[in-house]
Backbone as JSON, one array per atom type, in Angstrom:
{
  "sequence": "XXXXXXXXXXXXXXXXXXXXXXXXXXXXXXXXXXXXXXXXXXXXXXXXXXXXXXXXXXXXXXXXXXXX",
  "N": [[21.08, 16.53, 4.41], [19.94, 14.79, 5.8], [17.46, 15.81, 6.15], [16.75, 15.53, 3.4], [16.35, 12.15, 3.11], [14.63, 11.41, 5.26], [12.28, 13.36, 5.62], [11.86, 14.93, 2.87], [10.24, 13.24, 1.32], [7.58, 12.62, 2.49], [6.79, 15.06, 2.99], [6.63, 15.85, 0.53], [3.92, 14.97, 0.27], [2.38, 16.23, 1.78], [2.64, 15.15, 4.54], [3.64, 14.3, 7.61], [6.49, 12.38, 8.84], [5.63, 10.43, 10.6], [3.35, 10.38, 9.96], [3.41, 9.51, 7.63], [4.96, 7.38, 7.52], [3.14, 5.28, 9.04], [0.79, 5.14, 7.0], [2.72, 4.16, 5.02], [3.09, 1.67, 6.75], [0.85, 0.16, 6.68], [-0.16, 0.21, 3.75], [1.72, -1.52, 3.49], [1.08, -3.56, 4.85], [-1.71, -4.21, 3.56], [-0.89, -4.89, 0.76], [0.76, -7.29, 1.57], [-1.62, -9.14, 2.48], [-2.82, -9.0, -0.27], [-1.1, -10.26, -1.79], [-1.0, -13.09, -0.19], [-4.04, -14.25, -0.51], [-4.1, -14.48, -2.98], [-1.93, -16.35, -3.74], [-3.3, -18.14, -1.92], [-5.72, -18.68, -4.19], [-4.08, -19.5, -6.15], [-4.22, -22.05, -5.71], [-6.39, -23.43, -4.78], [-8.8, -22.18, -6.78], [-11.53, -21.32, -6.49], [-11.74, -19.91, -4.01], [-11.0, -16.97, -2.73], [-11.45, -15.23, -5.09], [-11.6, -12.76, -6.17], [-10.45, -11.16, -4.31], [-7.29, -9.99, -4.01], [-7.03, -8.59, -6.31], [-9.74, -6.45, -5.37], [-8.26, -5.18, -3.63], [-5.75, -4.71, -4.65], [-7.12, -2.48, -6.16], [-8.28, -0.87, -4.88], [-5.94, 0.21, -2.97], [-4.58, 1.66, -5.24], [-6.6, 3.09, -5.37], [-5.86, 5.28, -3.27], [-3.66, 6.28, -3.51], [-3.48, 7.21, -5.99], [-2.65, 10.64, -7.64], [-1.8, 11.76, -5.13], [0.4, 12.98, -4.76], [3.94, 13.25, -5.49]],
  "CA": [[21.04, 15.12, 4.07], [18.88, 13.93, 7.0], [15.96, 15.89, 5.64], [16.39, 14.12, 2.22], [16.14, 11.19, 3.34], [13.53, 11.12, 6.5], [11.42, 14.34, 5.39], [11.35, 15.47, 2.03], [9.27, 12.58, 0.72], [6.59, 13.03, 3.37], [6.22, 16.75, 2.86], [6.03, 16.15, -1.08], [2.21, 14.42, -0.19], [1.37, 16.82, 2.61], [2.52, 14.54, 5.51], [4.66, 14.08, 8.39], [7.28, 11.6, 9.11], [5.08, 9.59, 11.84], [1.53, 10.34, 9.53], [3.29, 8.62, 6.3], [5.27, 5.79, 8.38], [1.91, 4.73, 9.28], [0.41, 4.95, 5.76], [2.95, 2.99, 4.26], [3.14, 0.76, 6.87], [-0.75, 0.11, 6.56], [-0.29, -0.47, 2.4], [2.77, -3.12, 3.21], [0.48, -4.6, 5.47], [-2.25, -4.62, 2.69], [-0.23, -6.21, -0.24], [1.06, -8.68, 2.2], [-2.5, -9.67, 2.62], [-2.82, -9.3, -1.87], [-0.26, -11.62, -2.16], [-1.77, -14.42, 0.64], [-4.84, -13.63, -1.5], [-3.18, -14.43, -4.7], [-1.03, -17.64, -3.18], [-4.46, -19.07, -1.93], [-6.41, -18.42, -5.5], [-3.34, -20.34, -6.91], [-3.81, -23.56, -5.18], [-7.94, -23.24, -4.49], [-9.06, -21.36, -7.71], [-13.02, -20.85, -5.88], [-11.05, -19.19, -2.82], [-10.26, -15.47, -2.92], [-11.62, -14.99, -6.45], [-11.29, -11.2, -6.24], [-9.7, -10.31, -2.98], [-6.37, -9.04, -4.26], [-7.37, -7.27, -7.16], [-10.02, -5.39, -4.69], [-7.17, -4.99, -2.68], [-5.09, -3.61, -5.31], [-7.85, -1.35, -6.63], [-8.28, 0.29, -3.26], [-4.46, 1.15, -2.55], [-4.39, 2.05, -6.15], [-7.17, 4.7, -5.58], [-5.65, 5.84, -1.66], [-2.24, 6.73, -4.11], [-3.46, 7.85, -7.21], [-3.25, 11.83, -7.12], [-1.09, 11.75, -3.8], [2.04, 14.01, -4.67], [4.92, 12.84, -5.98]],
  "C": [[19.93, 14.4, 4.86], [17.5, 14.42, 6.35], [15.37, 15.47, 4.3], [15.9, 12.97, 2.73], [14.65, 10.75, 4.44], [12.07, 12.31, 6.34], [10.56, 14.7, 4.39], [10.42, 14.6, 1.43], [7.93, 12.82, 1.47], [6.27, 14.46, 2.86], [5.94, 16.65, 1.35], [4.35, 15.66, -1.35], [1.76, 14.79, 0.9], [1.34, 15.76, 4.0], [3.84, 14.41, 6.71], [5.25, 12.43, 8.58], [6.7, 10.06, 9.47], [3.86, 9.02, 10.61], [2.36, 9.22, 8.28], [4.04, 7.5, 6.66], [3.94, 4.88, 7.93], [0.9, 4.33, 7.94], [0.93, 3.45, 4.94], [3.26, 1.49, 4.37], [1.37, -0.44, 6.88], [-1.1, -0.94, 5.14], [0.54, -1.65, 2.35], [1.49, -4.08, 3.57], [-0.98, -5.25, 3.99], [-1.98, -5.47, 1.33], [0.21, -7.16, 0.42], [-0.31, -9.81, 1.89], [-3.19, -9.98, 1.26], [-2.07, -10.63, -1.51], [-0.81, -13.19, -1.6], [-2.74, -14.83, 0.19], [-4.82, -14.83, -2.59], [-2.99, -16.1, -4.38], [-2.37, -18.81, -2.69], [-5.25, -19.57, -3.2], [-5.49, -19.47, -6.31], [-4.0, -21.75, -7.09], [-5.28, -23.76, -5.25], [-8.36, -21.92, -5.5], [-10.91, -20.91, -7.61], [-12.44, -20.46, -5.16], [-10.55, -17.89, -3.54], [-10.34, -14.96, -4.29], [-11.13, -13.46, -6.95], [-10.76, -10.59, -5.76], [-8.7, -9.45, -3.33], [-6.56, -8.62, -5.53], [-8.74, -6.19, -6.46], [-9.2, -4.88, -4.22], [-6.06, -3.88, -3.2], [-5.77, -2.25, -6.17], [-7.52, -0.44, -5.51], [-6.85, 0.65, -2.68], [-4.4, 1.82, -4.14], [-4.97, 3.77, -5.88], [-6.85, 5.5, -4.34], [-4.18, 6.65, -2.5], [-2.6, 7.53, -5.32], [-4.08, 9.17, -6.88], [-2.58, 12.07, -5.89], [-0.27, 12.64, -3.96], [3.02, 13.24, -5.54], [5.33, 11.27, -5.67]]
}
């Protein structure tokens, strides 16, 4: 059960526990910074014209092809 949960996803993209923590805490941190992005572009539509769709390109292409 423990290695369901804390392991087997990691090992299905070739990574450890610690290495894909760090990953996915990396991509939160990056859509956080989409969304702020986004939420500025709302309000100020010359501000952040592209930011979070670069943003979401580039985690798009760090995932696409990854494992499972």
């Amino acid at each position: 059960m423990i290695n369901r949960i804390f392991f087997q996803h990691p090992q299905s993209v070739d990574e450890g526990y610690f290495e894909h923590m760090w990953f996915a805490l990396r991509f939160a941190t990056l859509l956080i910074c989409a969304a702020g992005a986004a939420l500025i572009h709302a309000f100020i539509p010359a501000a952040c014209e592209k930011t979070a769709s670069k943003i979401i390109a580039t985690l798009y292409a760090r995932t696409h092809n990854r494992g499972t």
